[in-house]
C-alpha positions in Angstrom: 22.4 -19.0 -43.3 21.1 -15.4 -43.3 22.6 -12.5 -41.3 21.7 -12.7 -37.3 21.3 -9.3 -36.3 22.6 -10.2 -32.8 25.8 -12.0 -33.6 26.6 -9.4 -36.0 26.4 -6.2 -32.9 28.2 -8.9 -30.6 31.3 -8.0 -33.0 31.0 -4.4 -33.0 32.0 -3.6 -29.4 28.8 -1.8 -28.4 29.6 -0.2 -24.6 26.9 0.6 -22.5 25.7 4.3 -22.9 26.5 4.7 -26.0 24.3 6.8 -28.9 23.4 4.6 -31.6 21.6 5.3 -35.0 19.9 2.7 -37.1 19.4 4.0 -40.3 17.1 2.2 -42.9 16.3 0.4 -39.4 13.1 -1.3 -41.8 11.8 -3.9 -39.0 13.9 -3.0 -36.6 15.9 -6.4 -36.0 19.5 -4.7 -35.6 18.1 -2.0 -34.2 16.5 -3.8 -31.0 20.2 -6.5 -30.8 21.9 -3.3 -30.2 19.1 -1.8 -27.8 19.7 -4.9 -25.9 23.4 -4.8 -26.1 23.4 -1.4 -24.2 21.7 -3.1 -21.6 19.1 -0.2 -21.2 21.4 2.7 -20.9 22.6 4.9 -23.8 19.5 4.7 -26.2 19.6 3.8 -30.1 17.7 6.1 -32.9 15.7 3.9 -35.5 15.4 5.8 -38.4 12.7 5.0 -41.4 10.9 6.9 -44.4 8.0 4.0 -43.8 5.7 5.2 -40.8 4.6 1.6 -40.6 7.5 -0.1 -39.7 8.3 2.4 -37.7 4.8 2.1 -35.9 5.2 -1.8 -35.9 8.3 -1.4 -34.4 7.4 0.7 -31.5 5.1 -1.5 -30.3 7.3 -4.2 -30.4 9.5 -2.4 -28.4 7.1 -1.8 -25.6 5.3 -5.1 -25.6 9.0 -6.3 -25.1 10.1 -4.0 -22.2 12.7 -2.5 -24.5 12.6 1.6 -23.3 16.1 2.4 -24.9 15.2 2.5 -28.8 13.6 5.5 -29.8 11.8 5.5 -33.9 12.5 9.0 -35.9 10.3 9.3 -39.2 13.5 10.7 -41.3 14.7 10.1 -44.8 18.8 9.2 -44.6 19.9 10.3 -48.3 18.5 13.8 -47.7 20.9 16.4 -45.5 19.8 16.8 -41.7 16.9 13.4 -42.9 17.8 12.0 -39.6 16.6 15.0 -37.4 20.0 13.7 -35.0 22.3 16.5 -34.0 25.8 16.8 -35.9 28.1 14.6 -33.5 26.1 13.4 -32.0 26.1 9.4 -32.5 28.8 7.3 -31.5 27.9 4.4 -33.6 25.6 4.3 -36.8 24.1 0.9 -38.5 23.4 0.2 -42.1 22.3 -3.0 -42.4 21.0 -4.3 -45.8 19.8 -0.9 -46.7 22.7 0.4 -49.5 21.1 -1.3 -52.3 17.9 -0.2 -51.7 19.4 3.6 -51.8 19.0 6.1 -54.9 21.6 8.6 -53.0 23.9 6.5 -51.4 26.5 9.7 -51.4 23.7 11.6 -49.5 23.8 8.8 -47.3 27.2 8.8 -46.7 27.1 12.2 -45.5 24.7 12.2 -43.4 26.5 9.5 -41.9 29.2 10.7 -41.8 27.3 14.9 -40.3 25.6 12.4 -37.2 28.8 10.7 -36.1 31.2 11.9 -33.6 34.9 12.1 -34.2 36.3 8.9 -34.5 32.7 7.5 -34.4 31.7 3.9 -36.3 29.0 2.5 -38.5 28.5 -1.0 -39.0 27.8 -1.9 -42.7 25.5 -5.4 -43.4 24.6 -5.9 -47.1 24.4 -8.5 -49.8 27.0 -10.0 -51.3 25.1 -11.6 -53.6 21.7 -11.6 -55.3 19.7 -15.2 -54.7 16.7 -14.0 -56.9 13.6 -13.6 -54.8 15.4 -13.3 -51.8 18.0 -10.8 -51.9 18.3 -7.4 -54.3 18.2 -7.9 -58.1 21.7 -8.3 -59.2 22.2 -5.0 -60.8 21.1 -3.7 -57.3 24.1 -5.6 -55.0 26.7 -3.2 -53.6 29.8 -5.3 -53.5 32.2 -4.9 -50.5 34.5 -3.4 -52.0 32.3 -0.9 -53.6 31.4 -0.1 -50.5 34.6 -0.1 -48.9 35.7 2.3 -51.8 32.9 4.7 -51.2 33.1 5.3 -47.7 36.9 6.3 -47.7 36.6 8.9 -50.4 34.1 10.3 -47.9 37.0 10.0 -44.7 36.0 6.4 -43.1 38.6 3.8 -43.2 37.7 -0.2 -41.7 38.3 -0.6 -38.6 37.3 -4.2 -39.2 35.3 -6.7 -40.9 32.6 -9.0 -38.8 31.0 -11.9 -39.8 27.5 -11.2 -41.1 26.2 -14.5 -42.7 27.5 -16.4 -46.1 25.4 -14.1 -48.4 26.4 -11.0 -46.4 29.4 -9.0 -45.5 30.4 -7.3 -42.7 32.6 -4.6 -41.9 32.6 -1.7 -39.8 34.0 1.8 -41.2 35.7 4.2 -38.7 35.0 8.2 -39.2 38.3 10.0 -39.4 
């Protein structure tokens, strides 16, 4: 089974009013679970370098009643890419969006400039290539990679959550 976008944010602990960011948000599908898990207060930020999806996904949005989930045409690997104040997310979402990154340090920091002290991001990628389905193999990001990169940049885990059996999950807290 693939990753379910909405019984992956059921683990994260997402409280009503919170600021979210989904970052690589693509077509949206964590994005809108976590929209809905704020139960129309707070708001969530989808971020995209592709207009389209962003477009496609805004509509979506409003054809579903969803008024919480705001699109932002930003590239995440450049600094300030997300147009979101420093400090001002509470919890940030990469889902499935690491391998496909050429500066995944720039990433990282922008990550790491948007969250608030002590803020979260939810990391969902690949553990494994399955040819035409997931990321050439020399593309995968391992967890531990992963794990390795975000605390040299001042995250540790705050836990792991269940993302699928060719995903992981964990979620890195911001020191």
């Amino acid at each position: 089974m693939f990753s379910d976008p909405q019984k992956v944010i059921e683990q994260c602990g997402i409280q009503a009013g919170m600021e979210i960011a989904d970052l690589g948000v693509g077509s949206g599908f964590y994005a809108v679970a976590a929209a809905m898990a704020l139960i129309s207060t707070g708001r969530v930020y989808a971020v995209d370098v592709q207009k389209d999806l962003l477009t496609k996904l805004k509509n979506s949005v409003v054809a579903h009643g969803i008024y919480n989930l705001e699109t932002i045409w930003g590239d995440i690997e450049k600094p300030s890419g997300t147009h979101l104040r420093e400090g001002s997310i509470d919890f940030a979402i990469l889902a499935n969006i690491l391998f496909q990154l050429e500066d995944k340090q720039g990433a990282i920091n922008e990550v790491k400039r948007i969250l608030k002290p002590g803020g979260r991001v939810l990391v969902v990628d690949w553990s494994e290539s399955l040819g035409n389905i997931g990321p050439h193999p020399k593309k995968v990001v391992t967890q531990t990679a992963t794990q390795d990169l975000f605390e040299k940049n001042g995250f540790h885990v705050d836990k792991e959550v269940s993302a699928g059996s060719h995903h992981y999950g964990m979620i890195m807290k911001k020191m």
